[in-house]
C-alpha positions, -999 to 999 in steps of 0.1 A, spaced: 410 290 174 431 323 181 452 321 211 470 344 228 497 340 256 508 371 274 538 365 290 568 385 311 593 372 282 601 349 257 630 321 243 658 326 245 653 345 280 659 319 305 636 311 335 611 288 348 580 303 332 599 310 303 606 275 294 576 268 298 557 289 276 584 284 248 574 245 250 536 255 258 537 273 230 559 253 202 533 225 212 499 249 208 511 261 175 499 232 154 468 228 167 453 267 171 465 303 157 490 317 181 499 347 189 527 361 223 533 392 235 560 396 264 583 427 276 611 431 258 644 440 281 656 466 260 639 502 244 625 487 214 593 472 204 603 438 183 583 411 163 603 379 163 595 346 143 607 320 175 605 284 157 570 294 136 555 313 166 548 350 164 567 366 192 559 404 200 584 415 222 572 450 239 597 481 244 608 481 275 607 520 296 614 515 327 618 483 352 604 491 385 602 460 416 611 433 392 581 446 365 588 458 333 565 491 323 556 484 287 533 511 277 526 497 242 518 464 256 480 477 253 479 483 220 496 451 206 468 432 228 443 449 206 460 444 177 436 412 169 405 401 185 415 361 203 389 334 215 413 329 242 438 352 261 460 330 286 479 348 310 508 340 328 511 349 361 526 372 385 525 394 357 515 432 371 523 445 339 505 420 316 477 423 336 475 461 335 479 456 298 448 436 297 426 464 316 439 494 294 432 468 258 403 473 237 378 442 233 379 429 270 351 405 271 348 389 237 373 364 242 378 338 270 401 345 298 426 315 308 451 330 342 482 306 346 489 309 383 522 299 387 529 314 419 520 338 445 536 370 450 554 361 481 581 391 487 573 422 473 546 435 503 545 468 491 542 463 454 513 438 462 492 460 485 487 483 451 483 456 425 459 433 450 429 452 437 436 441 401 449 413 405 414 402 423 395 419 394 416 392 364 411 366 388 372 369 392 372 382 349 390 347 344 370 317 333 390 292 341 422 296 365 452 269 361 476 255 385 508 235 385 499 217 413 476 200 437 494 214 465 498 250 457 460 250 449 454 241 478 480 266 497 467 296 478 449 317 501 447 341 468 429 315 452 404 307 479 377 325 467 381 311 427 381 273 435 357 260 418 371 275 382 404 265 391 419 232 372 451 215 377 474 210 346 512 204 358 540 212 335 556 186 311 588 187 295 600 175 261 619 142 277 633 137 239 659 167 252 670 147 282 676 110 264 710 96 265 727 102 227 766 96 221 779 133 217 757 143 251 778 112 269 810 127 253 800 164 272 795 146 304 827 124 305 842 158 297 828 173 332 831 145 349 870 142 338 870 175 358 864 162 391 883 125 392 868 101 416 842 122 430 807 119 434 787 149 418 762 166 431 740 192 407 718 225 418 703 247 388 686 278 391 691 313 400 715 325 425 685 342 447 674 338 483 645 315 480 666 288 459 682 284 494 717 270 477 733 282 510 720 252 530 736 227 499 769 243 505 768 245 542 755 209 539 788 202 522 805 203 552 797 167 559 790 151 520 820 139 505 814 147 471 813 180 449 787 201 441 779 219 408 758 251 407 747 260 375 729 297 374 739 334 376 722 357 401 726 388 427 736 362 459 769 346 439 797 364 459 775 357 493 779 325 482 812 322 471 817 337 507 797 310 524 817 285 507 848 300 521 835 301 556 823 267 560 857 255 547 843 239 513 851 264 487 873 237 468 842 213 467 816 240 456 817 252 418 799 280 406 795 270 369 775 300 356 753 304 331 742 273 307 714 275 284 686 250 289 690 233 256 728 226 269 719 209 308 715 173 296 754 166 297 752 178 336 725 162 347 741 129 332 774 136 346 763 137 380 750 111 408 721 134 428 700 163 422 698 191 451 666 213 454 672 234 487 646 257 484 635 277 519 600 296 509 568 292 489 583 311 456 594 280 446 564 266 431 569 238 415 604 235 403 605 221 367 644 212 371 634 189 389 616 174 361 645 173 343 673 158 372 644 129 369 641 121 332 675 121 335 675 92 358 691 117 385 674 110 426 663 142 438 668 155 473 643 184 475 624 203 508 592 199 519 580 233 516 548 240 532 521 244 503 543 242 474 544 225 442 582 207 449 574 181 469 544 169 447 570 165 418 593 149 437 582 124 458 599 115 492 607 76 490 599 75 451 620 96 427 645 106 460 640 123 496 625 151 509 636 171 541 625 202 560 637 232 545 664 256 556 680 228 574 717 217 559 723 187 584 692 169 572 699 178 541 739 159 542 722 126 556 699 125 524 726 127 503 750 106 524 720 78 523 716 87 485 753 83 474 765 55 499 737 33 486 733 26 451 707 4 443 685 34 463 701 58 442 695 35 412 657 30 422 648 66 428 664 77 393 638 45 375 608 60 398 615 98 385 618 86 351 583 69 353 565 92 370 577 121 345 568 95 314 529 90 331 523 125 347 550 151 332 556 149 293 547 180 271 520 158 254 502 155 282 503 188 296 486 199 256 461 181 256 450 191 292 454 225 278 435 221 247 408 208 264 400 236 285 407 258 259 371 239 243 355 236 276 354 275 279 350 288 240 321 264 233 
């Protein structure tokens, strides 16, 4: 079976999405004949081998409201004839790109939908048109979660081809091994007789990281952000404001491959996201194969609370509020054996409902369902 996945970018660009395709796609490749094509951030059109996956990475002319214009992105879709094209979406340009490509329907149409486009009125007012048009060419739409299916009023009108295949993880990356216990005694050595306190993701306004810092006002512990992003000084200054700059550390970047020393050097997980662009979260994932509790927000029609869950893997509280937030890390890091229970529940329900073998073989059997 040929396979395409048509993505924004590719390993070793870091985001959500792009984690997730990289593992999507290192797991796909030994079972069908795979094929990406993603913008590339710079003026050049490259083909990269990524770990045995062909990786067309598409010049790069202009970036306009967070979308790259790619005008040979066309043309490298048409390259080959697929059985399947999977999409990954928001993805204005990728989907424009599909449109202007050669061979449109002789091939099966699979549309990730891994969010809707919440912000960007203006830019979504011109693209709804198309965006409606991939959605009814689609055969079979997937989502991350139950409750963003549900909360889609995009998706309203494609229910009944719309299946629910949550992201896994490779939990192998997040195991306990001596040299990643070496790395976190090192960061823990940095904060003596401190709890710790984790956030990771990027510095941005619906990650809602200024609620965990005002929230700090009252936690005796320190937190660790991990992530770069336009909202850092505000941060910094917020930190500064509510008096807790010397308990809130803004680490900066660290690759994905390199988290697992963090997550095991620290005693909670915060997820203090404030609005519907988070969809689903997959840090989350790994704060609980790490054995981490997770104190998250119960965003209204969103993926985070699903993954999650309030009273199993840690708490959930209303979003954009930092008081409830302390008292569900107070409860979290005053009482161990809680702490201690929520980290066994994440690790379960990530080993039963979250592992990258599960989410393949989900995959690979709608990838059947619609070519045959």
């Amino acid at each position: 079976m040929r396979v395409l996945q048509l993505g924004k970018y590719y390993y070793p660009y870091m985001g959500g999405i792009e984690n997730h395709l990289y593992l999507l796609c290192n797991e796909l490749k030994a079972q069908v004949d795979l094929d990406v094509v993603v913008c590339n951030s710079e003026a050049q059109t490259r083909v990269d081998d990524v770990d045995g996956v062909r990786v067309t990475r598409c010049f790069q002319a202009a970036h306009v409201a967070s979308t790259s214009i790619c005008p040979t992105m066309p043309l490298e879709i048409t390259k080959r004839r697929y059985d399947v094209i999977q999409l990954h979406f928001p993805h204005p340009m990728g989907v424009m790109s599909y449109f202007a490509s050669l061979h449109m329907h002789r091939h099966a149409v699979v549309i990730t939908y891994h969010s809707d486009i919440v912000k960007q009125e203006r830019l979504l007012r011109l693209y709804r048109p198309f965006m409606n048009r991939i959605l009814r060419r689609a055969d079979a739409i997937v989502c991350t979660s139950p409750n963003y299916l549900e909360g889609s009023e995009t998706l309203v009108p494609f229910r009944e081809k719309c299946h629910v295949i949550p992201y896994g993880i490779d939990r192998s990356q997040f195991e306990r091994t001596p040299e990643i216990d070496r790395e976190a005694a090192a960061i823990r050595a940095k904060y003596p007789g401190r709890k710790l306190l984790l956030g990771v993701g990027r510095l941005i306004y619906y990650k809602g990281f200024d609620y965990a810092i005002r929230a700090m006002r009252e936690v005796d512990a320190e937190l660790l952000l991990v992530g770069s992003g336009p909202l850092r000084a505000a941060l910094e200054q917020t930190a500064r404001e509510c008096g807790v700059a010397e308990k809130v550390h803004f680490v900066g970047e660290v690759h994905n491959q390199a988290l697992a020393p963090y997550y095991f050097a620290c005693d909670a997980y915060v997820l203090p996201s404030i609005a519907k662009s988070e969809a689903f979260a997959i840090v989350q994932l790994e704060a609980m194969a790490c054995g981490l509790p997770v104190v998250n927000t119960a965003i209204a029609k969103s993926g985070v609370p699903f993954v999650s869950r309030d009273g199993e893997s840690g708490l959930t509280v209303p979003h954009s509020d930092a008081p409830a937030f302390a008292r569900a890390l107070n409860t979290i890091l005053k009482d161990g054996e809680l702490a201690r229970r929520f980290g066994d529940g994440g690790r379960a329900r990530v080993k039963r409902d979250f592992s990258k073998e599960v989410m393949t073989e989900r995959t690979m059997a709608l990838y059947r369902s619609i070519t045959h």
